[in-house]
Backbone as numpy.savetxt, mean C-alpha at the origin, in Angstrom:
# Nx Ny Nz CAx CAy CAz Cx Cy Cz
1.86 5.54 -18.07 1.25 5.50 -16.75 -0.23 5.22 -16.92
-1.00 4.24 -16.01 -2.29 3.93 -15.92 -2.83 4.78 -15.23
-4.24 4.87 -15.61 -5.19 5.81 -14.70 -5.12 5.16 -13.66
-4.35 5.61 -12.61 -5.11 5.26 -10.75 -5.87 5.96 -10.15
-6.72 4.88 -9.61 -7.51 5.41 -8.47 -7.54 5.35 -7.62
-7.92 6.90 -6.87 -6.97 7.46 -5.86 -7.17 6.06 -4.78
-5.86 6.23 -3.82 -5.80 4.81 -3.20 -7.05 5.09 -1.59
-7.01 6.49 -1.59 -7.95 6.61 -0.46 -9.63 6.14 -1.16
-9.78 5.98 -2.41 -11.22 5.37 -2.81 -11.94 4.14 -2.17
-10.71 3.29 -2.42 -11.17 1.87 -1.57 -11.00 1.76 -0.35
-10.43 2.48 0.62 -10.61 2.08 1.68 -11.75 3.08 2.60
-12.10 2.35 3.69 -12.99 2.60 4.58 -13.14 1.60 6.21
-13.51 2.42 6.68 -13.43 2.23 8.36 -14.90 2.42 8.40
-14.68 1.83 9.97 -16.07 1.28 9.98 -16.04 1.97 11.83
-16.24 3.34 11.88 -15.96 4.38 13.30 -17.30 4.18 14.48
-16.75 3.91 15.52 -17.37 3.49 16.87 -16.70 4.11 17.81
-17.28 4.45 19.13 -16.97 4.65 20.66 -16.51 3.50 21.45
-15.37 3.84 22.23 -15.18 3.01 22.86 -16.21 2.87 24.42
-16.70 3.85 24.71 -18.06 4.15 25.48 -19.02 3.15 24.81
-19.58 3.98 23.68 -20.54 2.96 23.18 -20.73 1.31 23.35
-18.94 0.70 22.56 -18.91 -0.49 22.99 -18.85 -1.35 24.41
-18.56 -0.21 25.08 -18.46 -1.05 26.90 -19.76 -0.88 27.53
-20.97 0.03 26.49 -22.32 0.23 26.70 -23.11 -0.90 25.75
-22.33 -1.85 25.07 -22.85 -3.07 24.64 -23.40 -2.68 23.11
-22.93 -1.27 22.92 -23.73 -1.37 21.65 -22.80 -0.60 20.38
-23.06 -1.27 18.94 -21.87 -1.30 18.01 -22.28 -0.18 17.12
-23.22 0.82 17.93 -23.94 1.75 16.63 -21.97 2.41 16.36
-22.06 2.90 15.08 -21.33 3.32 14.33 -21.72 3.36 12.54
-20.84 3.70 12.12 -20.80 4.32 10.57 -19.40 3.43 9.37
-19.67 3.06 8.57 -18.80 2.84 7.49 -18.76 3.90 7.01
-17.14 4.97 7.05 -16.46 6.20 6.15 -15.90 5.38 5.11
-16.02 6.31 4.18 -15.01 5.97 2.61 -14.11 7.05 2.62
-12.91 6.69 3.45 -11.89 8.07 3.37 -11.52 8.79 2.11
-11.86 8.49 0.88 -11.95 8.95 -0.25 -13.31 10.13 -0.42
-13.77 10.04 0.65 -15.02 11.22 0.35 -14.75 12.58 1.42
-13.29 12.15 1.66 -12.90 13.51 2.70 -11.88 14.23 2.14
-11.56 15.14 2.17 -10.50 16.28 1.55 -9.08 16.09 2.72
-9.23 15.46 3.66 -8.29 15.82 4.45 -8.80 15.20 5.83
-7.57 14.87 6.65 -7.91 14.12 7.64 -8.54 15.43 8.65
-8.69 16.02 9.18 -9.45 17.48 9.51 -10.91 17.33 8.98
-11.16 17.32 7.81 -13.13 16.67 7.40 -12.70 15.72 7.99
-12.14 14.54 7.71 -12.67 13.29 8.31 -12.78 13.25 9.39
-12.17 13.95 10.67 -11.98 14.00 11.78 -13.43 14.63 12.50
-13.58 15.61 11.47 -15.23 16.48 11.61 -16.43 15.70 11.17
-16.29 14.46 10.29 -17.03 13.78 10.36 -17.44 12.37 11.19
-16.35 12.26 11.64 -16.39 11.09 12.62 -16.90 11.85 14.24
-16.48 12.76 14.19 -17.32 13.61 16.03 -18.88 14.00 15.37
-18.97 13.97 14.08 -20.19 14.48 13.68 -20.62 13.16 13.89
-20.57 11.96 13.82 -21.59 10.89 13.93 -21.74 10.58 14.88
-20.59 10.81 16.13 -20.83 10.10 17.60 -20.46 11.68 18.60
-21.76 12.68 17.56 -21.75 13.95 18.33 -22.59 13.58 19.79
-23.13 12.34 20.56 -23.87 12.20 21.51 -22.74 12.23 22.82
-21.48 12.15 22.52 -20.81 12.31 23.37 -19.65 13.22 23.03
-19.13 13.88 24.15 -18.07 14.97 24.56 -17.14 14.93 24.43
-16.37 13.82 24.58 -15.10 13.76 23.71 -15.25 12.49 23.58
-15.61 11.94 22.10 -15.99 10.93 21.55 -14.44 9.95 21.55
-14.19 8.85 22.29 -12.94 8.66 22.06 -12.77 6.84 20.81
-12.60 7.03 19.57 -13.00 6.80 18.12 -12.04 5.21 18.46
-13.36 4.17 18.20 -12.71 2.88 18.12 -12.62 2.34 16.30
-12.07 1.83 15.62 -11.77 1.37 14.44 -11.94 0.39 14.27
-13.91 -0.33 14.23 -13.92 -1.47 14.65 -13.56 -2.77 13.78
-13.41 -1.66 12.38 -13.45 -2.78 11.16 -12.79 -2.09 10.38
-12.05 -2.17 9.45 -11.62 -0.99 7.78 -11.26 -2.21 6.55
-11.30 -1.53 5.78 -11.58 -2.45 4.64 -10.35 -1.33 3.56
-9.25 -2.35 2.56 -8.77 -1.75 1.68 -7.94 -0.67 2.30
-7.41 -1.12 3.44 -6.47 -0.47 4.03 -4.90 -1.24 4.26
-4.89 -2.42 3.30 -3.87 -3.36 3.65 -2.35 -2.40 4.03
-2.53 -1.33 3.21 -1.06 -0.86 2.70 -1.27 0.18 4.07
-2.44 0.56 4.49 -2.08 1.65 5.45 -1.68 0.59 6.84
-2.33 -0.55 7.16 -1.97 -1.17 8.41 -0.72 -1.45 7.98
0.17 -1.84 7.26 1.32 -2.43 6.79 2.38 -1.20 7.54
1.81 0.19 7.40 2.45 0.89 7.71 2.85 1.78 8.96
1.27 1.15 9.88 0.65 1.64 11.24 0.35 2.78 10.87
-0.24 3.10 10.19 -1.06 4.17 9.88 -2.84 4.28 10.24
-2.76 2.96 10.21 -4.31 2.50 10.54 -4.46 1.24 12.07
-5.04 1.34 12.98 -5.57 0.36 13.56 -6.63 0.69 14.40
-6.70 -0.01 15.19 -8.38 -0.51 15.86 -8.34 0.76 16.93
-7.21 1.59 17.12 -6.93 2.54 18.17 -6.23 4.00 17.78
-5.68 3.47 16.56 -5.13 4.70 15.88 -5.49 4.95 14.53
-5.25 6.39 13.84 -5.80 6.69 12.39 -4.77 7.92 12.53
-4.10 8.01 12.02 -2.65 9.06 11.56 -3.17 9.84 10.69
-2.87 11.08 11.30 -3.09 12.28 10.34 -2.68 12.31 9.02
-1.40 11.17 9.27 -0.87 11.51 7.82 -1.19 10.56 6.91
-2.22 9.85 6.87 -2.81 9.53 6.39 -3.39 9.82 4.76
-3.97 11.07 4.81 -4.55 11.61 3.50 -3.05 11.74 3.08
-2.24 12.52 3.43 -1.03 12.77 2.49 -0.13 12.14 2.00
-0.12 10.75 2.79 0.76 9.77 2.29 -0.43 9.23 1.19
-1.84 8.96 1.05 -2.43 8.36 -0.06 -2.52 9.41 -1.24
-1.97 10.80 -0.86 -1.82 11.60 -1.98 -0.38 11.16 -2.49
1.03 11.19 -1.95 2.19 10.73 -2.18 2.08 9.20 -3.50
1.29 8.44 -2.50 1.32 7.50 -3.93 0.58 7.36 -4.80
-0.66 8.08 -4.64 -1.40 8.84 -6.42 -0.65 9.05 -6.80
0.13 10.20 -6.43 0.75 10.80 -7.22 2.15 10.08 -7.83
2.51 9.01 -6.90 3.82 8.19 -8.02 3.59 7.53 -9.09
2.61 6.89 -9.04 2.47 6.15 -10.43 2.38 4.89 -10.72
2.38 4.58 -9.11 2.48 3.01 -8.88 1.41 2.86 -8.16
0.85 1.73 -8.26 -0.60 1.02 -7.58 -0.59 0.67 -6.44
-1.08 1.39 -5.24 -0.90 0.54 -3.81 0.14 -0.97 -3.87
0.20 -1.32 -4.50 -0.03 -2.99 -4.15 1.53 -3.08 -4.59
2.37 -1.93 -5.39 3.62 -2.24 -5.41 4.08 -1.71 -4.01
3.56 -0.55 -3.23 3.87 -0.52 -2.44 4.09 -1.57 -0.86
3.15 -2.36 -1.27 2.74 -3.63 -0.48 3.60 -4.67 -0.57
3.61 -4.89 -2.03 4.70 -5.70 -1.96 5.97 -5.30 -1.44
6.47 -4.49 -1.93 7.87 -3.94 -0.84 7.78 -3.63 0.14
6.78 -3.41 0.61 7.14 -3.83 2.17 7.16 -5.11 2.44
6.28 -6.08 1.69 6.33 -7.48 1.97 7.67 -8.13 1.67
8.66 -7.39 1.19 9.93 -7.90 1.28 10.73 -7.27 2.03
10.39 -6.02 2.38 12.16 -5.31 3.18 11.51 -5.25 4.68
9.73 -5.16 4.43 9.66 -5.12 6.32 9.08 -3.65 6.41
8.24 -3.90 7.87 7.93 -2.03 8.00 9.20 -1.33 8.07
8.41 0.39 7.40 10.18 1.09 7.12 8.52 2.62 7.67
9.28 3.73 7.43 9.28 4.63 7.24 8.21 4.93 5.52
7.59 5.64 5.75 6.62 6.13 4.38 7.68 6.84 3.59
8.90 7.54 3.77 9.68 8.40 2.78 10.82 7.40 2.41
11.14 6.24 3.00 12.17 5.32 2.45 11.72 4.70 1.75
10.40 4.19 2.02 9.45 3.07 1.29 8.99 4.07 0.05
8.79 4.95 0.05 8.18 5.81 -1.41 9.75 5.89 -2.05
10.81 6.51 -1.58 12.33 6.32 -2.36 12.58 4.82 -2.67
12.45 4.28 -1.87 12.96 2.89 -2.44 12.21 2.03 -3.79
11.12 2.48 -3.62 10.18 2.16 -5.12 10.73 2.87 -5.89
10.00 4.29 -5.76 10.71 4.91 -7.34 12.40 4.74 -7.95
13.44 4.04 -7.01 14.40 4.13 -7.41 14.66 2.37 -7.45
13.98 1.25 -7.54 14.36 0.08 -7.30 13.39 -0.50 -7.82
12.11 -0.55 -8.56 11.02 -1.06 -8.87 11.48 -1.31 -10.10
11.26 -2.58 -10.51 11.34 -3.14 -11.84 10.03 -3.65 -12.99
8.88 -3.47 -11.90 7.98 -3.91 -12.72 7.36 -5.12 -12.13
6.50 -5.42 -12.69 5.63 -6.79 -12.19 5.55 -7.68 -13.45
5.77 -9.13 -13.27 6.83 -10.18 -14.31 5.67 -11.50 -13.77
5.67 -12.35 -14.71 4.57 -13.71 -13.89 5.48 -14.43 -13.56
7.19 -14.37 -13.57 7.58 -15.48 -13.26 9.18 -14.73 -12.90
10.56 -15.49 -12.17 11.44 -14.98 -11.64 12.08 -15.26 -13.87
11.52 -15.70 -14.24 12.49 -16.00 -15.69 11.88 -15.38 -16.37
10.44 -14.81 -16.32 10.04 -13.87 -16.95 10.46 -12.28 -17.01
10.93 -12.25 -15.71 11.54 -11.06 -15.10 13.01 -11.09 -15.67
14.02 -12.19 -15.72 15.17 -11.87 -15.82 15.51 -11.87 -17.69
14.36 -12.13 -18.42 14.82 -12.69 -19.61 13.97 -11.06 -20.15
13.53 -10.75 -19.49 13.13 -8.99 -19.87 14.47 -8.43 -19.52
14.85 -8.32 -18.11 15.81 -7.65 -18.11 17.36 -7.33 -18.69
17.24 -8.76 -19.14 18.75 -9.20 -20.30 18.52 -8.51 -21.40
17.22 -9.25 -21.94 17.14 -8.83 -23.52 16.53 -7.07 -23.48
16.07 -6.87 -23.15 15.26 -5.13 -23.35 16.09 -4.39 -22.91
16.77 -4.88 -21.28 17.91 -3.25 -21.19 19.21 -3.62 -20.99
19.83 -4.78 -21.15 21.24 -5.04 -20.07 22.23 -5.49 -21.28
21.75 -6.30 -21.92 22.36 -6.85 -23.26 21.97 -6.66 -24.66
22.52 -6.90 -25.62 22.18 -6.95 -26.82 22.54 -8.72 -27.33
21.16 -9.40 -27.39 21.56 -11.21 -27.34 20.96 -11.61 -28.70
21.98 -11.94 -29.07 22.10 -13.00 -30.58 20.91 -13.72 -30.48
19.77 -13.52 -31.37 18.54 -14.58 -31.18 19.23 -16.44 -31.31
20.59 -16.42 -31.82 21.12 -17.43 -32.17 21.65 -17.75 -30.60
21.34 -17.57 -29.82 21.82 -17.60 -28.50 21.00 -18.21 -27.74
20.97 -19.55 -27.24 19.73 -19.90 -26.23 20.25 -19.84 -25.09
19.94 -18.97 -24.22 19.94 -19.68 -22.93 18.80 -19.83 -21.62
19.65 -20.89 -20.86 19.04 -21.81 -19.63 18.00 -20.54 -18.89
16.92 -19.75 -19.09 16.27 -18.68 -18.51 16.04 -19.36 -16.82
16.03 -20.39 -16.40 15.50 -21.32 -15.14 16.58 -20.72 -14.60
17.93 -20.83 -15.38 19.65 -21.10 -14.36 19.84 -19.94 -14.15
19.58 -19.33 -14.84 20.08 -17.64 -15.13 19.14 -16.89 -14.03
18.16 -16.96 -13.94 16.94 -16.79 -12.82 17.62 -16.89 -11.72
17.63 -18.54 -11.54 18.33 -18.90 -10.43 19.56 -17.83 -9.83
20.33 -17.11 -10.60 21.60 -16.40 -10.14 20.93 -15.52 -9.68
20.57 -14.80 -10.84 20.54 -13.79 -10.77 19.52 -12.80 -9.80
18.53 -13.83 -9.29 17.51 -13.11 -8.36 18.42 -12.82 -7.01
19.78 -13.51 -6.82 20.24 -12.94 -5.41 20.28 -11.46 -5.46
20.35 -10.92 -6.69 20.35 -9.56 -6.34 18.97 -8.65 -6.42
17.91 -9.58 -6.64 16.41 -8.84 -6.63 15.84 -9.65 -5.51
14.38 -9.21 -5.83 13.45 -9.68 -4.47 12.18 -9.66 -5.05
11.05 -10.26 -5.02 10.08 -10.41 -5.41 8.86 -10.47 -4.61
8.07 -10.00 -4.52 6.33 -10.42 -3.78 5.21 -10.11 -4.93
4.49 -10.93 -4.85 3.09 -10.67 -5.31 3.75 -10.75 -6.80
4.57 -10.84 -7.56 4.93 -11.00 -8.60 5.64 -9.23 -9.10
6.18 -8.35 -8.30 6.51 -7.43 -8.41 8.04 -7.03 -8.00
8.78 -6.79 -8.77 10.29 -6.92 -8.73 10.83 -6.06 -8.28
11.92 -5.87 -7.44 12.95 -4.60 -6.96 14.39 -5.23 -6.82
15.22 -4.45 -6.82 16.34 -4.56 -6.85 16.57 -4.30 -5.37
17.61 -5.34 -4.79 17.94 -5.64 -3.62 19.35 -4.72 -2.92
């Protein structure tokens, strides 16, 4: 396992009033949700910046390094989900890099955060530069035992055999 970093590090929002903006003006703050313990601070820090009004109602005018949270509606220009911090604790803690998560969704579609975290840890094959790079690992390292006296067509074999995988970003799962 690689050192990750935590996935709440890189991202950040960029928090405004929707008052403010219909008052013509974009004052607001860039947060690094990685510098909050919990959506509760962050929540205390975002009324802490637009403490000039009473019930500050929080526009999301910009966020950055949130691909995997919009993917999931966890993030937009109107909403910020509590569950937020705990789902970017969920995939610290798996072992996989945002971006496998991304990719599977970029193949099965928005799902649910507990199908999409099961469906990785139980279907992730790894990240391969090519569909023959992927299948000529998977023959020779776990599926077969192949006669180096053995050539075969890795293009044709690809070709089959991906009906039963799926690929994005160069990151493999089983279909």
């Amino acid at each position: 396992m690689t050192n990750l970093q935590n996935c709440l590090d890189t991202a950040s929002i960029y928090v405004s009033t929707y008052v403010k903006y219909n008052n013509s003006s974009l004052y607001g703050k860039w947060l690094n949700l990685g510098d909050y313990s919990d959506y509760v601070k962050l929540l205390e820090a975002m009324r802490e910046l637009h403490k000039d009004e009473e019930y500050p109602e929080f526009m999301l005018s910009d966020y950055e390094g949130c691909e995997l949270f919009e993917k999931l509606g966890l993030i937009s220009e109107y909403n910020l989900s509590p569950e937020i911090c705990e789902i970017a604790e969920q995939i610290d803690d798996s072992g996989h890099d945002p971006e496998v998560f991304i990719a599977c969704v970029d193949c099965l579609g928005k799902m649910d955060f507990q199908s999409l975290y099961e469906y990785v840890n139980n279907f992730y094959y790894g990240e391969y530069g090519s569909d023959e790079d992927f299948v000529q690992w998977l023959y020779e390292d776990n599926t077969f035992n192949i006669p180096n006296w053995i050539v075969i067509d890795w293009q044709s074999t690809a070709q089959n055999v991906m009906f039963d995988y799926f690929e994005s970003n160069g990151h493999y799962f089983k279909s």
